[in-house]
MARTITI-43895 format. One record per residue (C-alpha): x, y, z; residue in three letters. Coordinates in Angstrom, 2 decimals, always signed. Layout:
BEGIN
      xx      yy      zz residuo
       X       Y       Z     ALA
...
end
This chain:
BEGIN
      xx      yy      zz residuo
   +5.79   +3.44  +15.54     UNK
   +2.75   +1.66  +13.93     UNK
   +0.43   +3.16  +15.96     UNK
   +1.84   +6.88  +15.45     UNK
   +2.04   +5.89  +11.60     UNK
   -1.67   +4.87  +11.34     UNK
   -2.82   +8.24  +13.38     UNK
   -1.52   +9.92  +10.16     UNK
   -3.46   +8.31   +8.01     UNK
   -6.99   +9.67   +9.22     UNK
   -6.86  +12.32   +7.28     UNK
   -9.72  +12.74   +5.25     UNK
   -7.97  +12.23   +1.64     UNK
   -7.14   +8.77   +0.74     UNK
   -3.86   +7.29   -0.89     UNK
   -4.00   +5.57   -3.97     UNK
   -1.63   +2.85   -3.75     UNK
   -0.01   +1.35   -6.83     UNK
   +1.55   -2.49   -6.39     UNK
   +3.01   -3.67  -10.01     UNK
   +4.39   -6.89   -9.97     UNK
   +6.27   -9.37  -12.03     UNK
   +2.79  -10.96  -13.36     UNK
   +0.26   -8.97  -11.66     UNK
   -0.92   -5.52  -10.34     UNK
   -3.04   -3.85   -7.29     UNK
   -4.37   -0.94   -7.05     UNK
   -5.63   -0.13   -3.76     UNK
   -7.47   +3.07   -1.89     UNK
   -6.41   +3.51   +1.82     UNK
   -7.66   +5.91   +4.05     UNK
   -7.30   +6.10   +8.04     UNK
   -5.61   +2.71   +7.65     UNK
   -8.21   +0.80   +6.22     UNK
   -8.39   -0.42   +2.60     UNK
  -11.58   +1.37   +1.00     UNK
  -11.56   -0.18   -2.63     UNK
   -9.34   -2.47   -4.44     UNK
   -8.42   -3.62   -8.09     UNK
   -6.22   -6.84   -8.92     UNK
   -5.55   -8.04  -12.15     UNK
   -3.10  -10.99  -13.04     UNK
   -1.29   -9.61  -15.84     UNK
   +2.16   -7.56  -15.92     UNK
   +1.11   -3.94  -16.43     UNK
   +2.25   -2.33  -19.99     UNK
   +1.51   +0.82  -21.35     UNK
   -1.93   +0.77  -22.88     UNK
   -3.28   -1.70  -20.09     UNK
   -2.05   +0.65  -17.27     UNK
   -3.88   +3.75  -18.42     UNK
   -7.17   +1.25  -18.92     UNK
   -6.60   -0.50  -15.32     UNK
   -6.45   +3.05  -13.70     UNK
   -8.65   +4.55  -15.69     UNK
  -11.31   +1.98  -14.98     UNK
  -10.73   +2.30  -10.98     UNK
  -10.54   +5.98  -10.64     UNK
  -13.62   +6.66  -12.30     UNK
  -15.60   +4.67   -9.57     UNK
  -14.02   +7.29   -7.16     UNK
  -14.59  +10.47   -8.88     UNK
  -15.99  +11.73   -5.92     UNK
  -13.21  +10.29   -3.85     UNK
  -10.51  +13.39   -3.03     UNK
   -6.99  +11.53   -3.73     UNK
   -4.01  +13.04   -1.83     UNK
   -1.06  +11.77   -3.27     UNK
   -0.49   +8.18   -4.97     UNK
   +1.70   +5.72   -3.55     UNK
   +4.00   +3.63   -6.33     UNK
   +5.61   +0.58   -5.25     UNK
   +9.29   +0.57   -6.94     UNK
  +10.76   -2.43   -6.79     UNK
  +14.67   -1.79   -7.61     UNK
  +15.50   +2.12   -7.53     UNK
  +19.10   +0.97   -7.65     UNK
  +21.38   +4.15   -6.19     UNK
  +18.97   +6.54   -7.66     UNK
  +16.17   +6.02   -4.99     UNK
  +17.20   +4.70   -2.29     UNK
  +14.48   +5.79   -0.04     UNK
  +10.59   +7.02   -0.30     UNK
  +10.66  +10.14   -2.76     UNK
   +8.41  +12.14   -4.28     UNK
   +8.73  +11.60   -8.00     UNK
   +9.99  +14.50  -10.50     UNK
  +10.46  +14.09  -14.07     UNK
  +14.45  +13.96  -13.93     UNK
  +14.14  +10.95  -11.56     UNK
  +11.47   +9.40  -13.03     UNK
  +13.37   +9.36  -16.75     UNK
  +16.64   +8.40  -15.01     UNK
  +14.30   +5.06  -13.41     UNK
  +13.64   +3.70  -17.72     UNK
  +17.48   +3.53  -17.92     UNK
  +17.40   +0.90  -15.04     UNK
  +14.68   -1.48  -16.11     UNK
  +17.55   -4.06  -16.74     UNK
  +18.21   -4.52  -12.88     UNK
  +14.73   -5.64  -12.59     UNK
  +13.23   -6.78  -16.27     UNK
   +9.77   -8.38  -14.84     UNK
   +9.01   -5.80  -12.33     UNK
  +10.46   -1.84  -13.20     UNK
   +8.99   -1.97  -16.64     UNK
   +5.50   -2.40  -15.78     UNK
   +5.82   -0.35  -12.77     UNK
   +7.17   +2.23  -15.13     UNK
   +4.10   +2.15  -17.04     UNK
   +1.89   +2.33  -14.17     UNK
   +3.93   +5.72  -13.31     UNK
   +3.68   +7.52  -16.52     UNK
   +0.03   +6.60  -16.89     UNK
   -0.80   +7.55  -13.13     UNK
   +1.12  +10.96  -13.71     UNK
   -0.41  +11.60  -16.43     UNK
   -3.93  +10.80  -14.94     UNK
   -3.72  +12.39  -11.62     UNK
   -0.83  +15.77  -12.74     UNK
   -1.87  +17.93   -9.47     UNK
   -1.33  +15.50   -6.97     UNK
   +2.28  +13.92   -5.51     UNK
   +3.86  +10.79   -6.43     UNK
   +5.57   +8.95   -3.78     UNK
   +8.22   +6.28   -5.03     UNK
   +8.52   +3.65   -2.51     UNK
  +11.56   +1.35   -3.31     UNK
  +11.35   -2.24   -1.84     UNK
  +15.34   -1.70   -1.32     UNK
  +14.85   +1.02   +1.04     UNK
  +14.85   -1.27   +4.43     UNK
  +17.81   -2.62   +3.48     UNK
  +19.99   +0.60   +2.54     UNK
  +21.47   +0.57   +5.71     UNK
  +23.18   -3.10   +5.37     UNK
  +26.39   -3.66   +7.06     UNK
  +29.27   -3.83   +4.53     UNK
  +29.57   -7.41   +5.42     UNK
  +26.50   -8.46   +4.23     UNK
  +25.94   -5.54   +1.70     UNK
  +29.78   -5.46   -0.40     UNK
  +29.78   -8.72   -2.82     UNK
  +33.67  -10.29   -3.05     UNK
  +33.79   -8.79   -6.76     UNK
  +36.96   -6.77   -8.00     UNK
  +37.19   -3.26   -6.18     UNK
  +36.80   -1.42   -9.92     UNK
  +33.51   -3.44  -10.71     UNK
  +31.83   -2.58   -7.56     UNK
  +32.80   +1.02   -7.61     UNK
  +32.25   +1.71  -11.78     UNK
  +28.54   -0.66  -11.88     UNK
  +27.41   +0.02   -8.36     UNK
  +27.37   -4.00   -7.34     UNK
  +26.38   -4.31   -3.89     UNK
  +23.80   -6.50   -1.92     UNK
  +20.38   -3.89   -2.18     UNK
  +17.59   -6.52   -0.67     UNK
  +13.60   -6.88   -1.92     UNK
  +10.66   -6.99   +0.12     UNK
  +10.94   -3.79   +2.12     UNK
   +7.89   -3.25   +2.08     UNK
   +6.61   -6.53   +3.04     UNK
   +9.57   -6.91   +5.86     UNK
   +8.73   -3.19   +7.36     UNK
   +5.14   -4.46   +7.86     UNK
   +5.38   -7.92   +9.33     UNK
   +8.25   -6.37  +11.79     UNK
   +5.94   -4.19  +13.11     UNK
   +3.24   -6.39  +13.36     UNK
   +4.97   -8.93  +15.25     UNK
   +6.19   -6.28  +17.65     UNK
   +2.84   -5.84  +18.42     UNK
   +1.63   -9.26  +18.41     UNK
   +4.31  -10.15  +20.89     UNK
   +3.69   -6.93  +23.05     UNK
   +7.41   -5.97  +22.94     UNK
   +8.69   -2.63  +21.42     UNK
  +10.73   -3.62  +17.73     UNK
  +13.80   -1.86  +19.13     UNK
  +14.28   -5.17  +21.34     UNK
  +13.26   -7.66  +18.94     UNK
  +15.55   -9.85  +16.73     UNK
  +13.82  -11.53  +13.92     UNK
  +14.04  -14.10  +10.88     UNK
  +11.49  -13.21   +8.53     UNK
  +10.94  -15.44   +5.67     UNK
   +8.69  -13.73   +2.61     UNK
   +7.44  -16.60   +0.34     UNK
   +5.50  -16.20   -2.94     UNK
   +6.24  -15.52   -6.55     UNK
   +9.12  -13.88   -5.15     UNK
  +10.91  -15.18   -2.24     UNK
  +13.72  -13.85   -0.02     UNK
  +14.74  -14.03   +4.03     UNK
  +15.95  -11.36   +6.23     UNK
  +17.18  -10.55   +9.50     UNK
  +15.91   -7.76  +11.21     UNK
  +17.18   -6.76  +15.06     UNK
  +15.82   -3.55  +16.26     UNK
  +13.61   -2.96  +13.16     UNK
  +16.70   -2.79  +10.85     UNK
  +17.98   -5.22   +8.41     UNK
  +21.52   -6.69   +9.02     UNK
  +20.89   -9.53   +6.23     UNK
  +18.92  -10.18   +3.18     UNK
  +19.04  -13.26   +0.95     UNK
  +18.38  -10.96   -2.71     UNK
  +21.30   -9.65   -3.73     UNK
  +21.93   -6.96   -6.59     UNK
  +18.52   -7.79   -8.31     UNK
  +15.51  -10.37   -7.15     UNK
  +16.67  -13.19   -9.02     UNK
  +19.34  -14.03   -6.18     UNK
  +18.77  -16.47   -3.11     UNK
  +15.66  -18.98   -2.87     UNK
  +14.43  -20.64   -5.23     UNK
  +10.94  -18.69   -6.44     UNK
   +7.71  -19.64   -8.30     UNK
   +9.40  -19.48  -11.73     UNK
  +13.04  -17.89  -10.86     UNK
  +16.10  -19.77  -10.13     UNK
  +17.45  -17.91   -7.03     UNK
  +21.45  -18.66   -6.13     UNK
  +23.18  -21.00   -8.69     UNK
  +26.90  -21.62   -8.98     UNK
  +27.68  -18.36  -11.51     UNK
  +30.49  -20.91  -12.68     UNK
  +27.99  -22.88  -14.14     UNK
  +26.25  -20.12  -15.86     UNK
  +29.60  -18.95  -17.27     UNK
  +30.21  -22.49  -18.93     UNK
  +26.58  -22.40  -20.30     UNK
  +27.46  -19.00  -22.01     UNK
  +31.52  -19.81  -22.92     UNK
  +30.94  -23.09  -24.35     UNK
  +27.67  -21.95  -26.31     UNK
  +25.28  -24.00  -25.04     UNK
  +23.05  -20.80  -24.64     UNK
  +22.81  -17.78  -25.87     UNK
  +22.65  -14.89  -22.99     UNK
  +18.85  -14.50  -23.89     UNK
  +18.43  -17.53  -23.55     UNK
  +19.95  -17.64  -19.70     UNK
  +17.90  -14.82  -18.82     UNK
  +14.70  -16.49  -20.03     UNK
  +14.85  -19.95  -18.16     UNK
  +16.68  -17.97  -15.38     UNK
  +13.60  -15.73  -14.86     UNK
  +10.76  -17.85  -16.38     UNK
  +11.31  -21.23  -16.22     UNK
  +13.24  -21.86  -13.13     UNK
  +12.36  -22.69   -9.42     UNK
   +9.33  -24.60   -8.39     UNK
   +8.10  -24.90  -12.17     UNK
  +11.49  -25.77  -13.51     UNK
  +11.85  -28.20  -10.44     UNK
   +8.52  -29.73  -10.88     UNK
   +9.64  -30.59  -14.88     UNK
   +6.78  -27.46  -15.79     UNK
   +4.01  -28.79  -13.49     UNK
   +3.12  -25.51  -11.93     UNK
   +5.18  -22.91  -10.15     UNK
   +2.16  -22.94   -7.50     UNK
   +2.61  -24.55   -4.09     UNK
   -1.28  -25.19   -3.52     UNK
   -0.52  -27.43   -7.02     UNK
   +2.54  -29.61   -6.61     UNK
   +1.05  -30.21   -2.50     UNK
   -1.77  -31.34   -4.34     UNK
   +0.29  -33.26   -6.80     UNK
   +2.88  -34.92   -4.14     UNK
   -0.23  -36.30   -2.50     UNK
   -0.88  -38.16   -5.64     UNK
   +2.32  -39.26   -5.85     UNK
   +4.03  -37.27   -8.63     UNK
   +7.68  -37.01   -8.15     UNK
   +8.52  -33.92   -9.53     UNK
   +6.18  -32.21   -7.49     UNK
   +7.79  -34.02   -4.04     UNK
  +11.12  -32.91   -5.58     UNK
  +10.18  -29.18   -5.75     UNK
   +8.68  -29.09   -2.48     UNK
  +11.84  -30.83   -0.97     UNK
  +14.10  -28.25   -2.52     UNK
  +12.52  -25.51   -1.70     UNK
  +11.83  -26.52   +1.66     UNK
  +16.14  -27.40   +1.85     UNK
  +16.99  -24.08   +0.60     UNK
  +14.17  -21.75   +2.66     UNK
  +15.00  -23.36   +5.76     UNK
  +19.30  -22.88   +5.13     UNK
  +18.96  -19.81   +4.07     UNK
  +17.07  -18.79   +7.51     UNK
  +19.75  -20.81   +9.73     UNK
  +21.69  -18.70   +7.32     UNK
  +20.51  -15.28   +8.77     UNK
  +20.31  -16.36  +11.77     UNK
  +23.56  -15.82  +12.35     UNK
  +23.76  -12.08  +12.06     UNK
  +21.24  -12.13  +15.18     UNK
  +22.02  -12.27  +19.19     UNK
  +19.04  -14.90  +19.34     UNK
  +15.79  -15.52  +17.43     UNK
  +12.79  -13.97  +19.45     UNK
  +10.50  -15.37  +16.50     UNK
  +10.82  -16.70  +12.98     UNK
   +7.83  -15.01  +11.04     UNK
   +6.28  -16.36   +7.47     UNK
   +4.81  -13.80   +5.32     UNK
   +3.72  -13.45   +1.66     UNK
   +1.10  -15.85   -0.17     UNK
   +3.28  -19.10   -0.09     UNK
   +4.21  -18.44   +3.76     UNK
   +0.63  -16.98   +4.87     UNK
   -1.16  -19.53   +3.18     UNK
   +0.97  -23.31   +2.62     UNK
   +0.81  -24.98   +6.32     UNK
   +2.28  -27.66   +4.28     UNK
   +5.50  -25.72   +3.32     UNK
   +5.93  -24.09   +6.41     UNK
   +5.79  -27.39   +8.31     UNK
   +8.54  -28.42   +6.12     UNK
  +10.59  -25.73   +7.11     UNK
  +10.72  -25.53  +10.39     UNK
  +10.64  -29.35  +10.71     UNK
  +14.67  -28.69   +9.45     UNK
  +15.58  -25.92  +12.05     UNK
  +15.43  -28.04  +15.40     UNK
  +19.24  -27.03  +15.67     UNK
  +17.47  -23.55  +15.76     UNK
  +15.11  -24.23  +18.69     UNK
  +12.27  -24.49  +16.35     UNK
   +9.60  -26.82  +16.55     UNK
   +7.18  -27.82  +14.05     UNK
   +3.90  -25.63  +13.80     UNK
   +1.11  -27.45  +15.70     UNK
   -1.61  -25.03  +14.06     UNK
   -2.26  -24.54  +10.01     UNK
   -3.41  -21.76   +8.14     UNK
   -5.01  -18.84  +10.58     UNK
   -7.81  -16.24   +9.95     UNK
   -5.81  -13.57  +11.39     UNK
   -2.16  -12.60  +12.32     UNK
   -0.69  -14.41  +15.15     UNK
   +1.29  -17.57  +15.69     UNK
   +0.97  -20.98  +14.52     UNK
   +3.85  -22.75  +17.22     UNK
   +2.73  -24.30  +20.31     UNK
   +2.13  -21.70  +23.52     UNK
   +5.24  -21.26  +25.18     UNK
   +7.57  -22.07  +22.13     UNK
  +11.42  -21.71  +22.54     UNK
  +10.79  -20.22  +19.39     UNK
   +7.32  -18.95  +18.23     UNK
   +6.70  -18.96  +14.78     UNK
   +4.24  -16.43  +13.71     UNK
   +2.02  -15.69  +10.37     UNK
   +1.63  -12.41   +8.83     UNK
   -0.80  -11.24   +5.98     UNK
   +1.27   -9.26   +3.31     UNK
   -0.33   -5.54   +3.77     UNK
   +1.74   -3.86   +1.28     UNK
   -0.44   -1.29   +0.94     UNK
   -1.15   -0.39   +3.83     UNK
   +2.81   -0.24   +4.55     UNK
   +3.21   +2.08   +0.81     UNK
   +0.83   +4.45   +2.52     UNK
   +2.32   +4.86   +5.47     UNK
   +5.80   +5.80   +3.89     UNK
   +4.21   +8.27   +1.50     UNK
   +2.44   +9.95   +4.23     UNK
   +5.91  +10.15   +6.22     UNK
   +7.36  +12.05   +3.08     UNK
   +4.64  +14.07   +2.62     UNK
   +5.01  +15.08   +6.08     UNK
   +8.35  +15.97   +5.83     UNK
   +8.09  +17.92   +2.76     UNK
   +5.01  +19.47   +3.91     UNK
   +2.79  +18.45   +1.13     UNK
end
């Protein structure tokens, strides 16, 4: 599939690809599969910086013919549940949902309207992160909740990282030279956000993000999983308001609320355990706990584990976290990594591993152009 996917993108006209996330945002330029220009600024996207950040990048390519623009959509709930082209109904329906995700739609949202508004005559291809997991089995997709809650609020298991997931599956496949239809996989994406899946034949039977990205691991500054009866007691007895929650929930949570507000950075608190700071040791042996059950975790909706892959900037780039890991998943057949950080895909375990374990660069955009030149294919664009 990857290589029929990248013939498409020789076309002449390149893809603008738009990446907003929680604290940051890409914009990238792909054409024939390679990455011509790129723009990354660490700040959330709002209104008035989105029109400046695009405005400032396409005018170094007024020459450059743009076919379509790619948007990254983080949570398209049951309105979008797979690459679209964007029309206004849709696209006003998407500012009712910002609650489901409150760090990432809203500056996405912005990016929209401003790239709309910039670039009228050409299509804009939504590209939800939920869309490899859509086709969950009900019994990892349908959450134990009354029958009337799920049915009247739409509370089911949609999954993040699709984009992320749909590119390190394929590149594995190739890595290992065996076709993804015969591959079952743990992939583990670790950054600012971080989830795991399982993936057999290319398609995801398991996700640890739930019904928005705050569920499962523990992130840079999110909580992940906590016991909801302990939220309820916060809120019923009044020790916090339900701002409040949200906040620390979202903000001040995972490695920097486990590190006592050291950093929500791995390359920090490594640097800090090796000076002997607690807090920092703490974090890293939390996270480490929790990344590592919730693979053993997905594991179980596989036959076997052909490879266990790391991807995004915590699992491309922390040797130190990934050694942690695996060092906890013997019972899995996996070994320690006996290689660190790589200048290229490939894997890190010893040749002839049980059980390789494999790196992947996150190539988001590349993947977001791909899937917009699939739908403009189909709709003939």
């Amino acid at each position: 599939m990857r290589r029929a996917m990248d013939e498409q993108t020789t076309d002449s006209a390149a893809i603008l690809t738009v990446n907003a996330g929680s604290s940051s945002l890409r914009l990238d330029l792909v054409q024939g599969g390679s990455v011509l220009d790129s723009a990354h600024a660490e700040r959330a996207a709002d209104p008035g910086s989105a029109r400046e950040e695009l405005s400032a990048f396409l005018g170094g390519h007024f020459d450059r013919d743009v076919r379509a623009v790619a948007h990254r959509l983080v949570h398209g709930g049951d309105l979008v549940r797979a690459p679209a082209v964007a029309d206004d109904e849709t696209v006003s329906a998407l500012h009712g949902l910002t609650s489901l995700a409150p760090l990432h739609l809203p500056p996405a949202l912005a990016l929209l309207d401003a790239a709309r508004e910039q670039l009228p005559a050409v299509p804009h291809v939504l590209c939800p992160d939920t869309a490899f997991h859509s086709g969950l089995p009900d019994a990892a997709a349908v959450h134990p909740l009354p029958a009337e809650w799920r049915k009247r609020h739409g509370l089911r298991r949609y999954g993040f990282h699709g984009l992320s997931y749909a590119w390190a599956a394929d590149r594995v496949a190739d890595l290992l030279g065996r076709p993804l239809a015969e591959l079952d996989l743990v992939l583990a994406h670790l950054g600012g956000g971080c989830s795991v899946s399982a993936v057999s034949g290319g398609r995801s039977l398991d996700t640890s993000m739930g019904f928005t990205p705050l569920d499962g691991l523990p992130m840079s500054k999110r909580s992940g999983s906590v016991d909801p009866g302990m939220l309820v007691w916060l809120l019923s007895e009044g020790h916090l308001s339900v701002a409040e929650l949200g906040e620390g929930l979202e903000r001040r949570s995972g490695l920097l609320g486990l590190s006592d507000g050291l950093s929500g950075d791995t390359r920090d608190l490594v640097a800090a355990e090796r000076e002997g700071n607690d807090a920092a040791a703490l974090a890293l042996d939390v996270f480490a706990h929790r990344v590592s059950r919730e693979i053993a975790a997905a594991a179980t909706s596989l036959r076997r584990i052909d490879a266990l892959v790391f991807t995004g900037e915590i699992g491309w780039d922390q040797p130190e976290v990934r050694e942690a890991v695996c060092a906890r998943l013997g019972l899995l057949g996996v070994l320690p990594p006996v290689r660190g950080n790589r200048r290229d895909d490939g894997p890190v375990s010893a040749p002839g591993a049980a059980v390789p374990v494999l790196v992947v660069q996150v190539r988001e955009e590349l993947q977001l152009a791909r899937e917009c030149l699939a739908v403009l294919a189909g709709t003939g664009s």
